[in-house]
C-alpha positions as semicolon CSV with decimal commas, in nm:
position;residue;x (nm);y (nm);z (nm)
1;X;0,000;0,000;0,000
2;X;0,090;0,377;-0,071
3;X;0,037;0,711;0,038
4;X;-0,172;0,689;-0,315
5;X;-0,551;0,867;-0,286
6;X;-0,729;0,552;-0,411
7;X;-0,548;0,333;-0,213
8;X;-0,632;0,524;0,061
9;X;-0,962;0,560;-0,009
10;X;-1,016;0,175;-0,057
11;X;-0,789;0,117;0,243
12;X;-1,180;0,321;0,438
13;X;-1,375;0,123;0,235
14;X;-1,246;-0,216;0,368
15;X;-1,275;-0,111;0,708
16;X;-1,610;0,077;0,714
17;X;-1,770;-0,050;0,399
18;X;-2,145;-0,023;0,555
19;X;-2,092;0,328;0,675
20;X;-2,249;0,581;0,473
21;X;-2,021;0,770;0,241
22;X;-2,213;0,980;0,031
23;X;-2,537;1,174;-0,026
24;X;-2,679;1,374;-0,279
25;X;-2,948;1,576;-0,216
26;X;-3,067;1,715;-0,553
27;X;-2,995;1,437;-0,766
28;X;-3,135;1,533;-1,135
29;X;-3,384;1,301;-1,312
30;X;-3,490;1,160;-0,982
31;X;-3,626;1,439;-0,779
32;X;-3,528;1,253;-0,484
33;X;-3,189;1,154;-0,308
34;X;-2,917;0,951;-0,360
35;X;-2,702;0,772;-0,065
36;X;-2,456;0,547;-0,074
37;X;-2,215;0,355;0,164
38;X;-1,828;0,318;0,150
39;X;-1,837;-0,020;-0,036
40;X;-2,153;0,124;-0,296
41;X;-1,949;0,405;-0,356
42;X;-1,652;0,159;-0,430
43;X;-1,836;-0,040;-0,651
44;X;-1,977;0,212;-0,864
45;X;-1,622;0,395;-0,922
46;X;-1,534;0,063;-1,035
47;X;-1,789;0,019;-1,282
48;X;-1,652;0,362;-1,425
49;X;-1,261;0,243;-1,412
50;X;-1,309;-0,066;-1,583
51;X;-1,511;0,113;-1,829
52;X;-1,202;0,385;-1,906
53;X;-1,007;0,113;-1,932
54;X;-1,193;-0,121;-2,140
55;X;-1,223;0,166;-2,381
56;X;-0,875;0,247;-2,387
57;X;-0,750;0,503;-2,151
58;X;-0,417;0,427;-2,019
59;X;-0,240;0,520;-1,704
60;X;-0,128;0,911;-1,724
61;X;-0,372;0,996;-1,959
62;X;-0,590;1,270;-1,873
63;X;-0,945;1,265;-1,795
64;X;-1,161;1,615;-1,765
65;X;-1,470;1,639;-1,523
66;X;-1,703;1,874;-1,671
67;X;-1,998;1,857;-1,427
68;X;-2,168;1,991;-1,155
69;X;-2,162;1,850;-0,797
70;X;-2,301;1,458;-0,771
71;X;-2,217;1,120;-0,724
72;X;-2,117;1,110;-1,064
73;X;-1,823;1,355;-0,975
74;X;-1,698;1,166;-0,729
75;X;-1,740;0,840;-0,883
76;X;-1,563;0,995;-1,210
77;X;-1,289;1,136;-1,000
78;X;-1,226;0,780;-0,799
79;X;-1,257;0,606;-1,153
80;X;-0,969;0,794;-1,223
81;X;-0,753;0,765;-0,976
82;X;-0,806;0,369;-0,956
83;X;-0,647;0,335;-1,310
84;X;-0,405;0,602;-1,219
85;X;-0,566;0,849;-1,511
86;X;-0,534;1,170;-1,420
87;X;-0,870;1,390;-1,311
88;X;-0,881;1,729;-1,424
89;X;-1,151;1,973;-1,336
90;X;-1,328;2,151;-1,630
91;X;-1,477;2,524;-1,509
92;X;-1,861;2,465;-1,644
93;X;-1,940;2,850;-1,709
94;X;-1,668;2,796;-1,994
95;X;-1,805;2,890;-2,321
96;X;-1,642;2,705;-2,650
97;X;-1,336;2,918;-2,671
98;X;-1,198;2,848;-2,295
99;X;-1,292;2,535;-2,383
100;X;-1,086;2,430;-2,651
101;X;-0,835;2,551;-2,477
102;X;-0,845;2,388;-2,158
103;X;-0,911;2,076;-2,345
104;X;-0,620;2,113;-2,555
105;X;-0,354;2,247;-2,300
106;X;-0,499;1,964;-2,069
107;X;-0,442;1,732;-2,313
108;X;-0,775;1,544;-2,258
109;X;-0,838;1,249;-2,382
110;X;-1,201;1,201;-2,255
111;X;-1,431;1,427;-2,077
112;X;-1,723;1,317;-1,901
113;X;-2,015;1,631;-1,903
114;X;-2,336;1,686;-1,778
115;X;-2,608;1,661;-2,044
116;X;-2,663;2,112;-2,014
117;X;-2,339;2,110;-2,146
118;X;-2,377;1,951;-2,476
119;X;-2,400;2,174;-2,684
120;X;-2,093;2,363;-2,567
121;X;-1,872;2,039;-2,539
122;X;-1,934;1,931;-2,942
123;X;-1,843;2,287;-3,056
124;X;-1,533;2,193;-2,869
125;X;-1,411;1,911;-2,917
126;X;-1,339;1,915;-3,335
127;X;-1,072;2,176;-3,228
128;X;-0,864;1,890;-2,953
129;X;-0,766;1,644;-3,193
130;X;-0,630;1,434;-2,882
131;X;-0,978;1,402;-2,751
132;X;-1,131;1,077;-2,859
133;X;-1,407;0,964;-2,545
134;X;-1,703;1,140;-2,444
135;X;-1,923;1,009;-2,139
136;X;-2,224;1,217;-2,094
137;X;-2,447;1,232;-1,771
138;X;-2,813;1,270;-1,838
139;X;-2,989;1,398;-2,171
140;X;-2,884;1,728;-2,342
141;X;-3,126;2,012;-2,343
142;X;-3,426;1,913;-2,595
143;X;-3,396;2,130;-2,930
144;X;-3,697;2,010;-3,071
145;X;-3,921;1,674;-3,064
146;X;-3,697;1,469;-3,353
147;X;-3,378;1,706;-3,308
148;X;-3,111;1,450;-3,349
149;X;-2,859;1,450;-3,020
150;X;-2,489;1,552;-3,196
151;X;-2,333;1,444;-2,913
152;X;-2,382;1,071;-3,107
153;X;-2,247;1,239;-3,395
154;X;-1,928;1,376;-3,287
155;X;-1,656;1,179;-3,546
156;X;-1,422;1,003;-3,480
157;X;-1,511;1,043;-3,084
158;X;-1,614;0,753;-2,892
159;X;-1,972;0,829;-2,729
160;X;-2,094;0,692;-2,435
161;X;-2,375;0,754;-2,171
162;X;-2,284;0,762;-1,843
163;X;-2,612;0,511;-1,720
164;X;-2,465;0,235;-1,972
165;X;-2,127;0,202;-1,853
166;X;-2,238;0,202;-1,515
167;X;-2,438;-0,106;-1,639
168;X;-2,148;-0,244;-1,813
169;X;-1,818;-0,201;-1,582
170;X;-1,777;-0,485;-1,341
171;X;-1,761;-0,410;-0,996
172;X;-1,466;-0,584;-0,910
173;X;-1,125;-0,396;-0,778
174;X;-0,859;-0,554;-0,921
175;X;-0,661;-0,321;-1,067
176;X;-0,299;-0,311;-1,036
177;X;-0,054;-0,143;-0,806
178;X;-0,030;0,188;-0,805
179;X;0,225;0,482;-0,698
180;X;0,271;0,776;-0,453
181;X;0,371;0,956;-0,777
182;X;0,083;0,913;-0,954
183;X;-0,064;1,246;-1,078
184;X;-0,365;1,487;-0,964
185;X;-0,387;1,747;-1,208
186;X;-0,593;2,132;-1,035
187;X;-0,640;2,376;-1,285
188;X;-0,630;2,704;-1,158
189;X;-0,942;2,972;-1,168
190;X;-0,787;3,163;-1,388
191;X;-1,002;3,470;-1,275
192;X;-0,649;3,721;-1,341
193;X;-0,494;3,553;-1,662
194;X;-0,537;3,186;-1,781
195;X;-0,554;2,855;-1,601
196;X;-0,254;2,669;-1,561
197;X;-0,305;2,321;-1,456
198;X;-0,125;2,245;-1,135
199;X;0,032;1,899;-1,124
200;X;0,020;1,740;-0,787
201;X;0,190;1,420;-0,724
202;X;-0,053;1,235;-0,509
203;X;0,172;1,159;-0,207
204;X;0,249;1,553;-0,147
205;X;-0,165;1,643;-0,201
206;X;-0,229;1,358;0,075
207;X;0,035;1,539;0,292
208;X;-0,034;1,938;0,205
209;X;-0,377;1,928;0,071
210;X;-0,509;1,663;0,280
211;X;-0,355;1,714;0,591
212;X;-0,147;1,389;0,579
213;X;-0,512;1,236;0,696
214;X;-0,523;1,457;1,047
215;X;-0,591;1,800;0,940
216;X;-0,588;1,916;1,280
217;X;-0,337;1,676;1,409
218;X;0,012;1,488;1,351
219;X;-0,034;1,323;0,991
220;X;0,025;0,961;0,961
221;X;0,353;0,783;0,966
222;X;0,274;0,510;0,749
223;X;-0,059;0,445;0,477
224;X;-0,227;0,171;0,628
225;X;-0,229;0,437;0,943
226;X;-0,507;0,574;0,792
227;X;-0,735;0,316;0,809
228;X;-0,650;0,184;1,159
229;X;-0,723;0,577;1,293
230;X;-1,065;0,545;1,150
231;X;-1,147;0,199;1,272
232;X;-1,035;0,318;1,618
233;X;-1,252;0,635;1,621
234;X;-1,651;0,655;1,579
235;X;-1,885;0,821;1,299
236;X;-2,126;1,118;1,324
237;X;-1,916;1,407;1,154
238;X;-2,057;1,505;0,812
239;X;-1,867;1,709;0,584
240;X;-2,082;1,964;0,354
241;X;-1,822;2,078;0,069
242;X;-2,073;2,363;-0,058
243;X;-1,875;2,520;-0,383
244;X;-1,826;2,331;-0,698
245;X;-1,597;2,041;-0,642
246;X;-1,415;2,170;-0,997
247;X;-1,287;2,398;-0,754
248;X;-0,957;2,242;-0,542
249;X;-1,080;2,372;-0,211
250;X;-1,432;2,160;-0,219
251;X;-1,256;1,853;-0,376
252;X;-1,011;1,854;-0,080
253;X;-1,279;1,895;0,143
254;X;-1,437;1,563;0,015
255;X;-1,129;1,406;0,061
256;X;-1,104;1,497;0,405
257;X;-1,388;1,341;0,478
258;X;-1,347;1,039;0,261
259;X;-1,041;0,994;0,525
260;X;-1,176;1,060;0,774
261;X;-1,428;0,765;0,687
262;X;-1,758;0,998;0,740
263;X;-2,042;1,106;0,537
264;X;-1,990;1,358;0,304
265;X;-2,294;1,567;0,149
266;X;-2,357;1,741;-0,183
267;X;-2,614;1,992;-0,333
268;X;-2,568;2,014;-0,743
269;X;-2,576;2,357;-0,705
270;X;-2,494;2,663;-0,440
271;X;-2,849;2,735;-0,325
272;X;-2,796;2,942;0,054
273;X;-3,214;2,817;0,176
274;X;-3,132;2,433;0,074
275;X;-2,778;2,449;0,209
276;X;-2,949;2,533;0,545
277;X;-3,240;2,287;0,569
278;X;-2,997;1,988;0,470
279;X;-2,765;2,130;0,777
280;X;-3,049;2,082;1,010
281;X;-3,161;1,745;0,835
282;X;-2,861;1,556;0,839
283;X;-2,690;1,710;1,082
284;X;-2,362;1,870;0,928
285;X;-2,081;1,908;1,147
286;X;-1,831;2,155;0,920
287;X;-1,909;2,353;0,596
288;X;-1,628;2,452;0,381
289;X;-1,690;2,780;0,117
290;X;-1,550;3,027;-0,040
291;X;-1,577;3,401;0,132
292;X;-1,849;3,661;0,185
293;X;-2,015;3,561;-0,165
294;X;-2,096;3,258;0,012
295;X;-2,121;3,312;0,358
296;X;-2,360;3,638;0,330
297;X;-2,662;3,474;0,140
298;X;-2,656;3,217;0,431
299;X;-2,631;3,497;0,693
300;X;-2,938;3,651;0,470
301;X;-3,156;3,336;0,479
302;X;-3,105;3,299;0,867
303;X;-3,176;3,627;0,966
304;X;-3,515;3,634;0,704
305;X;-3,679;3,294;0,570
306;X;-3,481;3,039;0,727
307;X;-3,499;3,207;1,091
308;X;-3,512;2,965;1,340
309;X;-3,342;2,685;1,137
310;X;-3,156;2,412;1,356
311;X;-2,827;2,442;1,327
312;X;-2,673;2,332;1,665
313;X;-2,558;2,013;1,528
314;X;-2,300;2,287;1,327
315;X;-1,967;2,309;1,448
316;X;-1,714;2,482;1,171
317;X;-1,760;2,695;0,899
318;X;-1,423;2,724;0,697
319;X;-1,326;2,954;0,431
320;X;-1,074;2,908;0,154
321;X;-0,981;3,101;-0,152
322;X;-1,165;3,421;-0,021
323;X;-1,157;3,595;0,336
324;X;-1,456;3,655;0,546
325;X;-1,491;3,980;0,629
326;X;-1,475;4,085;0,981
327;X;-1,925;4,195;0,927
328;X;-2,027;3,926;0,758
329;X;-1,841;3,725;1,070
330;X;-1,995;3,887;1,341
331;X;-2,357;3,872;1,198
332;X;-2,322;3,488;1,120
333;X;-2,200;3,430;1,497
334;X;-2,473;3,664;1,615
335;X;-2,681;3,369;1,453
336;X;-2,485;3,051;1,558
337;X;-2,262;3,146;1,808
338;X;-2,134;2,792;1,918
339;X;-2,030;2,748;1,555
340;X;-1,635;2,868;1,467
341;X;-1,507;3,042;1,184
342;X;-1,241;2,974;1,025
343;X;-1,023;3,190;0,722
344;X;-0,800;2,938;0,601
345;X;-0,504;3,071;0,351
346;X;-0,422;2,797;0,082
347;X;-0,364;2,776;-0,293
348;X;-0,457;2,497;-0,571
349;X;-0,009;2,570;-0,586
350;X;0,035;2,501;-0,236
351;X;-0,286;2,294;-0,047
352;X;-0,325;2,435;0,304
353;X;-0,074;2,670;0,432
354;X;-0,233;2,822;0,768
355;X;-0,525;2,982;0,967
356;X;-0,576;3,309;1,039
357;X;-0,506;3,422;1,396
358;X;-0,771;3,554;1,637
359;X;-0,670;3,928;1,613
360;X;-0,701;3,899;1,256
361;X;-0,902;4,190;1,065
362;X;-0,914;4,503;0,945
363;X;-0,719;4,668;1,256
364;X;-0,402;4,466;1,224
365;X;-0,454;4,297;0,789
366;X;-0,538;3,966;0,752
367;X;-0,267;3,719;0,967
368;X;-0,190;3,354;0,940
369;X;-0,027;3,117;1,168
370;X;0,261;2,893;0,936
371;X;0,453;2,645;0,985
372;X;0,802;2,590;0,942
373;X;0,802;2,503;0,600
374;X;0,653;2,857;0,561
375;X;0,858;3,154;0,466
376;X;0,823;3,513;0,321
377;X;1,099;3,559;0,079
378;X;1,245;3,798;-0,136
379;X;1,140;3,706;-0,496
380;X;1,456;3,787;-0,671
381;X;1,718;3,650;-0,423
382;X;1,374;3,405;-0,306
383;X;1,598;3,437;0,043
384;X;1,417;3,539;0,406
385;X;1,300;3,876;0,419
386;X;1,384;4,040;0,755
387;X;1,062;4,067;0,990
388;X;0,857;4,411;0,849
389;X;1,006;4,362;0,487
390;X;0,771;4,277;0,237
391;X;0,843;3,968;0,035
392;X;0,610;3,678;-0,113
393;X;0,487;3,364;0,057
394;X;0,686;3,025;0,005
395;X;0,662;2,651;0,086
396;X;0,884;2,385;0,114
397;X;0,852;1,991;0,102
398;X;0,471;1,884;-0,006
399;X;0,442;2,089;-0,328
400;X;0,357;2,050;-0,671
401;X;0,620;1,956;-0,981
402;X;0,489;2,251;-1,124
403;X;0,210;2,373;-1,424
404;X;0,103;2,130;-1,673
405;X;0,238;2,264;-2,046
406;X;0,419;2,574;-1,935
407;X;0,816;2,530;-1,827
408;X;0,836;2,908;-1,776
409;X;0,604;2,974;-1,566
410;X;0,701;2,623;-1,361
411;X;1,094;2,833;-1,333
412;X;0,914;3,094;-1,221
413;X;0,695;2,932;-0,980
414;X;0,878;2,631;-0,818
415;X;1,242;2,606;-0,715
416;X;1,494;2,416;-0,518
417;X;1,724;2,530;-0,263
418;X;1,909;2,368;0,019
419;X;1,775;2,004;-0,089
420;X;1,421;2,104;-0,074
421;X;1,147;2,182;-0,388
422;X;1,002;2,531;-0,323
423;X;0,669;2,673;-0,462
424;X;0,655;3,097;-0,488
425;X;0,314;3,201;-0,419
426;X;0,161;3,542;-0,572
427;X;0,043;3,687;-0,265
428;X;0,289;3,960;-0,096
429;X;0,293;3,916;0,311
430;X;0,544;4,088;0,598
431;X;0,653;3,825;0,839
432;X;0,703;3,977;1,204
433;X;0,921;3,889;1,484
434;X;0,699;3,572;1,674
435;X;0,699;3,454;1,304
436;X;0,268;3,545;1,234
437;X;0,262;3,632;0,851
438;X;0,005;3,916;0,780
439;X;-0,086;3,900;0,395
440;X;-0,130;4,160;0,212
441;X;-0,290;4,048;-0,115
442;X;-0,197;3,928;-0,479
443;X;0,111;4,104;-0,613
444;X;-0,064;4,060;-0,931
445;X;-0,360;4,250;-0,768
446;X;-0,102;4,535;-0,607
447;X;-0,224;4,894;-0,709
448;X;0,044;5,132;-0,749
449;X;-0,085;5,443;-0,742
450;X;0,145;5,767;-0,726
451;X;0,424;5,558;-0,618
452;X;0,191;5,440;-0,309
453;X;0,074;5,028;-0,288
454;X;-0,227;4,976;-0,290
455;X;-0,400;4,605;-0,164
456;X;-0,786;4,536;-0,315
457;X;-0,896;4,289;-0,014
458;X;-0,789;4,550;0,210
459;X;-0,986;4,799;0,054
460;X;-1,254;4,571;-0,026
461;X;-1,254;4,465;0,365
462;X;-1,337;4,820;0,437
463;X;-1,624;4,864;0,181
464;X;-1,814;4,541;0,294
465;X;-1,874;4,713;0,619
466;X;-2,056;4,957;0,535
467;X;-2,438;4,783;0,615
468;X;-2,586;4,898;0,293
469;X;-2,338;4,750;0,086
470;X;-2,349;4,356;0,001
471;X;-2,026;4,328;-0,266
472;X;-1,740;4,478;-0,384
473;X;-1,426;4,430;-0,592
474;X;-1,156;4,653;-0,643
475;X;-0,885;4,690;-0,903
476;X;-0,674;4,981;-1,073
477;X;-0,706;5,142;-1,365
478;X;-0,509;5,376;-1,574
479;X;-0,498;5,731;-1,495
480;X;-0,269;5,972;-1,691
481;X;-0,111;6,153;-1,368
482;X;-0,095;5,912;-1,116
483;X;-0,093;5,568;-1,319
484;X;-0,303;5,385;-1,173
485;X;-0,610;5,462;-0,962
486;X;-0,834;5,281;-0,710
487;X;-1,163;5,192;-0,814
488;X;-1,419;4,959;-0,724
489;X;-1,724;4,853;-0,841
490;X;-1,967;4,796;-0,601
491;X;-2,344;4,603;-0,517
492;X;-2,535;4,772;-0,292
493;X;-2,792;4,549;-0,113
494;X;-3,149;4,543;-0,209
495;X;-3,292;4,579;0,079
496;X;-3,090;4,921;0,217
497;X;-3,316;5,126;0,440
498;X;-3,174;5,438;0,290
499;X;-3,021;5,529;-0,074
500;X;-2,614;5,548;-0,078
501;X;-2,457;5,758;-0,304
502;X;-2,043;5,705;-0,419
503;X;-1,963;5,995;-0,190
504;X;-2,148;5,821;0,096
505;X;-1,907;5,506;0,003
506;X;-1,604;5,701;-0,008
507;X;-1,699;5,912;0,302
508;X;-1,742;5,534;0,496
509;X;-1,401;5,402;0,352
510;X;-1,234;5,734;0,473
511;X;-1,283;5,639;0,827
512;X;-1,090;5,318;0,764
513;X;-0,829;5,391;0,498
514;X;-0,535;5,604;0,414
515;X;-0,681;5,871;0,177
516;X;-0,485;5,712;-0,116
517;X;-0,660;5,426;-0,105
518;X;-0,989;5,520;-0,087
519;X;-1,115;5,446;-0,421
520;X;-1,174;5,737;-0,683
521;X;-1,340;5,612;-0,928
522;X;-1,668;5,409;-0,796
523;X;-1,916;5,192;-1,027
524;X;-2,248;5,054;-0,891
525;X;-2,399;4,752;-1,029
526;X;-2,656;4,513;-0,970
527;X;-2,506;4,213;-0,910
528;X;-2,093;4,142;-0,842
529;X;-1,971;3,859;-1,108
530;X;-1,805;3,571;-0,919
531;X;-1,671;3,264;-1,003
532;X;-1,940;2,955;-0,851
533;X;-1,741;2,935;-0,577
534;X;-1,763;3,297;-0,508
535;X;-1,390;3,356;-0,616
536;X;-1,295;3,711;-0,730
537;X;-1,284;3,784;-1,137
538;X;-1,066;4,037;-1,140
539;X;-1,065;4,048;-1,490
540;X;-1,454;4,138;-1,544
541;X;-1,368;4,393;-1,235
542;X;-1,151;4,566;-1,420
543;X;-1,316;4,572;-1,787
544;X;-1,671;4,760;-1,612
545;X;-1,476;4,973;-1,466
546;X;-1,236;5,075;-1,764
547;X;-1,544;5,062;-1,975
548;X;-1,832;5,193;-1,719
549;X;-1,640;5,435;-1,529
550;X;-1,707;5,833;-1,635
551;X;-1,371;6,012;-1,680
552;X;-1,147;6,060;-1,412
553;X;-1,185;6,340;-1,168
554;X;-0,933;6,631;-1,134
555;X;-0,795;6,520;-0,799
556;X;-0,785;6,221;-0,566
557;X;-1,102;6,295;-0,357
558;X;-1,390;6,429;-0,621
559;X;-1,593;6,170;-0,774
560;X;-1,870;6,160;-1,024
561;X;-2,104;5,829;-0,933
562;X;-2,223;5,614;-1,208
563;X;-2,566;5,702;-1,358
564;X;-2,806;5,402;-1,245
């Protein structure tokens, strides 16, 4: 046995094999639920692997997940890993043109899509020549009573529905051996430029990602560990991943659980009333999401249509990929005050790297508690920066080879130095002297503005507590005498007892922020775009304000607002 995820995995499922594994709540074309145990779930990624493999895919070759949350996810993803094939997740709000090019800088040789996607994936997949199996999961959208279904008619592509090699695979698990090196392949959001696909060897994901099995104790010293820690302890935790799962933070999450040999439950979709009535129905221990895009809607429901709803059974709410703000914190406790919070810092580069400390907020910047394989370096020299300096965020030991396709940005990325591999991170931090990292955003993200840096989630942090506004994102744009300037396009929230103007922002964000920062140039809009996992897009930030934004005022503090 190896540290090698499907190993693992099966490792649970001979131990607990009648323990329930899995449930999805919203499964579509039943209108009803779907559970299964450890040895079900087992047997139905089987089915899948021996399928892949009876059609041809060989070990290495890669495998893209276009789907929402379900069993079939998780089957697809085990199916995978059992014939060491390597998973990669496929973004589903991708139109054609990200399409073809994740497929073909993925190098997919099969994708397995949900039936809503059809149309999309055949427009795609003429233009990746290396693509030759498609697996659908339900029907595609009806176009008309005798439309025929091009899926079937996608040449020289193997088709296949996703109910008939379930009915086909055998059940049986006897593959061959596998290996610690065996790939996991995380494409990246690509919300400020385009993914890269981060390739994980599957020992270091067990050990960074994972946790090494005890995320909030010593990891295992040996694979079989994993199992015997599981037999030894009971059941009754329940592990809601609520983003998509083709997002690395909710497919860790599930594999946290999976290790932890509990029940893990899904929703299809992000929907803040059902997320709360399956917490009080099936008793969820810990939630994992992404940020205030997540976390308010939830606070919303509470507080309005879902007042009242049980949620003792509730003990953590983590966060990864976004920060909770310090008011969207304090009303959720307000609500469910036994429950922690928790603002994990990680990366789909560099798995878990450390939770943020109690005195964390807008007062003292967002700080993290690291470990020793944990540094802020100087990017140039990539050496220790002395406590107060600014450099970027590193890790040693558990990290990726590098990104999938692209050698320069690998060099760029991930390093060796004194016998160890290295992985640079984006975000620019200060370290201080008890060794407590305070980050201070994306360098990517930096706003340099009259020679003065600028950080968008600090700035952002200040504009989310105002109480009439509900979302914000903020990002520079060119102005002819100082560069750059601060701008942020804001949401107000629908149901504001009183109208707020941009002067009435900026005159709020002046009582919390250097007058340089406050942002100049403000754009109100309905509704803030988000990745599904309520991830920043920078990108779309920038192009309404660049294209929405009147012209620039004659000094740093006049502003004309945005014409609703």
């Amino acid at each position: 046995m190896e540290y090698n995820l499907a190993d693992l995995f099966e490792s649970i499922v001979d131990t607990v094999p009648d323990r329930e594994a899995l449930v999805h709540l919203d499964h579509p074309g039943t209108g009803a639920e779907r559970r299964l145990t450890y040895a079900e779930l087992d047997h139905a990624a089987n089915r899948l692997a021996h399928h892949f493999a009876d059609s041809g895919i060989r070990p290495g070759e890669h495998v893209g997940l276009h789907l929402y949350n379900g069993v079939e996810y998780v089957q697809t993803l085990l199916a995978c890993l059992k014939i060491r094939a390597v998973p990669v997740n496929v973004n589903y709000r991708y139109v054609q043109e990200e399409l073809v090019y994740l497929y073909r800088d993925a190098d997919l040789a099969a994708v397995v899509f949900d039936g809503e996607f059809t149309a999309r994936v055949v427009a795609a997949v003429p233009q990746a020549p290396q693509l030759r199996q498609l697996v659908r999961v339900g029907a595609a959208p009806p176009d008309g009573p005798s439309a025929p279904d091009p899926a079937r008619a996608v040449a020289p592509v193997a088709f296949a529905e996703f109910t008939d090699t379930e009915a086909a695979g055998s059940p049986e698990r006897d593959f061959g051996p596998r290996s610690p090196d065996d790939l996991f392949l995380i494409y990246t959001g690509g919300t400020t430029g385009m993914p890269k696909g981060v390739m994980w060897r599957a020992e270091d994901l067990f050990f960074s990602g994972l946790g090494g099995g005890a995320p909030t104790g010593p990891p295992v010293s040996r694979p079989e560990e994993l199992a015997e820690r599981v037999a030894a302890g009971g059941e009754g935790l329940v592990f809601f991943p609520t983003p998509p799962l083709m997002h690395g933070t909710s497919t860790l999450t599930l594999f946290i659980g999976l290790n932890y040999g509990q029940k893990v439950v899904l929703h299809r979709k992000f929907v803040p009333e059902e997320v709360l009535r399956t917490v009080e129905r099936e008793k969820v221990t810990a939630i994992s999401l992404v940020g205030d895009a997540m976390l308010r809607p939830l606070v919303d429901a509470l507080a309005g249509p879902l007042h009242g709803t049980d949620c003792s059974s509730l003990l953590v709410v983590s966060s990864s990929g976004a920060i909770l703000s310090e008011t969207v914190r304090e009303q959720f406790a307000a609500l469910v005050p036994h429950t922690t919070l928790i603002n994990n810092f990680g990366s789909s580069e560099s798995g878990f790297n450390g939770t943020a400390t109690a005195d964390s907020g807008p007062a003292k910047g967002f700080r993290i508690t690291v470990n020793d394989d944990t540094a802020v370096v100087d990017p140039a020299t990539r050496q220790p920066v002395p406590p107060g300096e600014v450099g970027r965020i590193a890790l040693r030991g558990h990290v990726p080879l590098g990104y999938y396709n692209d050698p320069a940005k690998s060099a760029e990325t991930f390093f060796e130095a004194e016998g160890a591999r290295w992985v640079l991170l984006g975000d620019l931090a200060t370290v201080d002297d008890d060794g407590v990292v305070t980050v201070l955003g994306r360098g990517s993200q930096c706003i340099n503005t009259g020679g003065e840096k600028v950080y968008p989630e600090e700035v952002e942090e200040a504009l989310k507590s105002h109480p009439g506004i509900y979302d914000a994102l903020v990002a520079g744009v060119p102005d002819e005498k100082w560069g750059h300037r601060v701008a942020a396009v804001v949401q107000l929230r629908a149901d504001a007892t009183a109208p707020l103007t941009a002067e009435g922002i900026r005159e709020h964000a002046r009582t919390r922020l250097a007058g340089y920062k406050v942002p100049r140039t403000i754009v109100l809009t309905e509704h803030i775009h988000r990745s599904p996992s309520g991830k920043a897009d920078y990108r779309w930030a920038r192009r309404t304000l660049v294209e929405g934004a009147p012209p620039p005022p004659s000094s740093r503090e006049e502003q004309t607002p945005r014409p609703r």
